[in-house]
N, C-alpha and C positions, 0 to 999 in steps of 0.2 A: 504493500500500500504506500503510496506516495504522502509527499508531504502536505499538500493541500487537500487531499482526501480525507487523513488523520487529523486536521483541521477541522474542515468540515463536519466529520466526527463526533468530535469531541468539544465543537465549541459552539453554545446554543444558538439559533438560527439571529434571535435580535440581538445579541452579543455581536455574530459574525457579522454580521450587517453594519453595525457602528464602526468595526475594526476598518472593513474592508470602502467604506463607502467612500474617506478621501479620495483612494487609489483608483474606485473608479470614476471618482467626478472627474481627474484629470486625465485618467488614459480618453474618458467620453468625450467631455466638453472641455475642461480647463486646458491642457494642450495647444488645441485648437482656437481659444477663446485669444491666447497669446498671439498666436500666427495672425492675427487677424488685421492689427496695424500697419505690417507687412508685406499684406499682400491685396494689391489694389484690386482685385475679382469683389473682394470682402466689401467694399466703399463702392465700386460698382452695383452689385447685389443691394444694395440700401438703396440705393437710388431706385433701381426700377422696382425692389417691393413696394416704393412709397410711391411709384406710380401707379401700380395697381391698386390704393385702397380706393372703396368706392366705387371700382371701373365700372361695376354691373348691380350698381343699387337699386332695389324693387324688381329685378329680371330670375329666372328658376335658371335653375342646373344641377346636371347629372354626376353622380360619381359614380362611376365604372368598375365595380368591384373582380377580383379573380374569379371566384365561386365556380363548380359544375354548372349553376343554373344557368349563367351566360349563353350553352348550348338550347335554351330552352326562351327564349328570350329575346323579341323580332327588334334587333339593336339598331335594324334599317333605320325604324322611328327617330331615330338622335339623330339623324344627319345634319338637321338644322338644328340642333336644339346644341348650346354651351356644354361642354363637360371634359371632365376630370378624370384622365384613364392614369393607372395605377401600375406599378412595377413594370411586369412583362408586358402588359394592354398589344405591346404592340404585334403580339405574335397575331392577334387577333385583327388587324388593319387589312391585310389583304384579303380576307372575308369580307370585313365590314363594305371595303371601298372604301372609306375614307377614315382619317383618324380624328382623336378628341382635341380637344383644343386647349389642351393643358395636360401635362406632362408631373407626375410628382413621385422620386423616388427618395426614401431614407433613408433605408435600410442598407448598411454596409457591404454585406455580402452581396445584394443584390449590386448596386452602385459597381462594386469592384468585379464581378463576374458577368456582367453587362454592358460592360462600359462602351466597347465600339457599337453596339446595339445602341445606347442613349443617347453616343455621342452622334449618329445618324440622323436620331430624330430633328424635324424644322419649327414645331411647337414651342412654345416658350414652357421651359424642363424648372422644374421648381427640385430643386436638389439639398439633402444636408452638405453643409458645410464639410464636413468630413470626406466627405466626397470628392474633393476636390482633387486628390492624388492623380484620381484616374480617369480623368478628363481633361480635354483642353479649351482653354478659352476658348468661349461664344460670345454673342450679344444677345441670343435667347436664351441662358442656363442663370438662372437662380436661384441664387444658395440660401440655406434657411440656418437659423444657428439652434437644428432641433437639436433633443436631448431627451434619454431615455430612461434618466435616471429621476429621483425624487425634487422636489414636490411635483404632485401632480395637478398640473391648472390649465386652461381652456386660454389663451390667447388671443385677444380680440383684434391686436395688430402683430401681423406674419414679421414686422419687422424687427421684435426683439425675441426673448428665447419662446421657443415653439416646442410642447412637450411632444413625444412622438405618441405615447397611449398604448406601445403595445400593436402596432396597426397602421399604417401607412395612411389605409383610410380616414383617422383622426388627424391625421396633418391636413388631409384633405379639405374636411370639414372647417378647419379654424384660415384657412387660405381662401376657403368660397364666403366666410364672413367676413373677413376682410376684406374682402372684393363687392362686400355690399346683396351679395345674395339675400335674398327673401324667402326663398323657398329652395331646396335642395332635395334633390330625392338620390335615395341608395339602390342603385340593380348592380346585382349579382354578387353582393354581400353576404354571402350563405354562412358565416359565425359556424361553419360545421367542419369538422376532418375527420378525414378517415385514420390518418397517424397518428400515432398516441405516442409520447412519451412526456416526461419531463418537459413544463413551459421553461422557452428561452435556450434549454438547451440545443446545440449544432450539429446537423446531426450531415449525413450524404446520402443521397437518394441514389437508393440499388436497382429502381426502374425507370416506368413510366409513373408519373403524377398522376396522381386518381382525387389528388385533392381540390385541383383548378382547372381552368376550364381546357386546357388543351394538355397532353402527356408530356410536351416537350418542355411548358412553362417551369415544373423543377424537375425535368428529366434526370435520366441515370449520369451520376457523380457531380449531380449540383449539391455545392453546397449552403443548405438553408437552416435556419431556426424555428425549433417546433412554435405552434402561436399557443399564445396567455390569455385565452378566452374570458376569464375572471377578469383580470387587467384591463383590457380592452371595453370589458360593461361598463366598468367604473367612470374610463375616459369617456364612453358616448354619452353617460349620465352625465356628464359637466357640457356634453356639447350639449346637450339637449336643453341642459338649464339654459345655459348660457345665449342660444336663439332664443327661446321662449320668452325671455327676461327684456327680449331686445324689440319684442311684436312680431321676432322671422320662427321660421319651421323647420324639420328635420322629420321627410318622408322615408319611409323605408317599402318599396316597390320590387323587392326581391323574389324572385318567383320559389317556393318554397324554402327559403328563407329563414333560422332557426333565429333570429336576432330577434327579441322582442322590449328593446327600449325605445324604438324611437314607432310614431303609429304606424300601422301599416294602411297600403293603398294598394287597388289594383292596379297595374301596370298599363293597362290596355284602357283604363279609364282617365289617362292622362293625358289622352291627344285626340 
């Protein structure tokens, strides 16, 4: 048994927590929080989130979840409709015919194992900060200064720290507020897997994906983090307060869909 195993062990989980939490606030964000003066993408990236606030005040949009249901689900209907496609989305464009119109990835693994895939796209790419390694400057990439570690709080401007929630999709959510959205609805947010293990843990996928909507999205030897379903209620409950508090909404139009915080709608009764 290794040494952080015998650790882990033997030292009680809220003990381990306090010990361990500086070391990860700076490998997460502090690190990076440094780099920041440095490097002019960062002073860049400010400018154009603060051109987006408000862009689309009183207007809906879509956020484009991974989910199996996607296969079940006539996504034709968004062509003209605003939306927010998430991680891989893009395996999904030359189906669709066309793509979303915003781009948000912030998950590390994904970020670094996708990177000429991201760095292809022509959308304007809403990216963590951390991210930055394995990209090259654009004039549409901006960086967020998310963070995945504690407190957990709902972000009403994308332009200071943005908590991630456990879910790409809760980046999502607090970037369509600050862009003034009114109404937001969720497809293909299915809150369900088929793989179990330990939340958070890294695990590598020995086949085809059976948890998203196509096999090749974390295909055989990607390497991904299993999801913190728990984690990620918690964060939709703060988004959900946090429209609600403001007079906007938070639809959830996912076609069998296990999510149940935010209302549901039918999909088909939205156009």
């Amino acid at each position: 048994m290794d040494l952080i195993a015998i650790f882990k062990r033997l030292v009680p989980p809220p003990i381990r927590r306090r010990i361990t939490a500086p070391y990860w606030w700076w490998h997460n964000r502090g690190k990076h929080q440094v780099a920041m003066p440095f490097d002019r993408r960062w002073e860049a990236s400010q400018a154009k989130i603060v051109a987006f606030r408000n862009r689309h005040a009183g207007q809906r949009c879509f956020i484009i979840g991974n989910g199996p249901s996607l296969q079940h689900t006539d996504l034709s209907r968004l062509r003209h409709e605003t939306t927010f496609g998430l991680n891989r989305i893009y395996l999904m464009f030359p189906k669709l015919g066309f793509q979303t119109s915003y781009f948000v990835a912030v998950n590390t693994l994904v970020v670094e194992q996708c990177a000429t895939d991201i760095q292809a796209l022509q959308m304007p790419r809403f990216i963590t900060w951390r991210g930055r390694h394995w990209l090259k400057e654009a004039s549409n990439i901006v960086y967020l200064d998310t963070d995945y570690t504690p407190p957990e709080s709902f972000a009403t401007d994308a332009a200071g720290r943005v908590f991630e929630g456990s879910t790409v999709t809760y980046v999502a959510l607090q970037l369509a507020y600050h862009m003034g959205f009114d109404d937001v609805i969720l497809v293909g947010v299915d809150h369900n897997f088929e793989t179990q293990g330990p939340a958070n843990v890294t695990v590598v996928s020995q086949g085809e994906d059976r948890d998203h909507f196509s096999p090749e999205y974390f295909g055989k030897g990607f390497r991904w983090q299993l999801p913190d379903l728990e984690a990620s209620e918690r964060a939709y409950r703060l988004a959900k307060r946090a429209f609600e508090a403001d007079g906007r909404r938070v639809r959830d139009a996912t076609v069998g869909g296990k999510l149940t915080i935010f209302p549901k709608v039918d999909y088909d009764d939205l156009f």
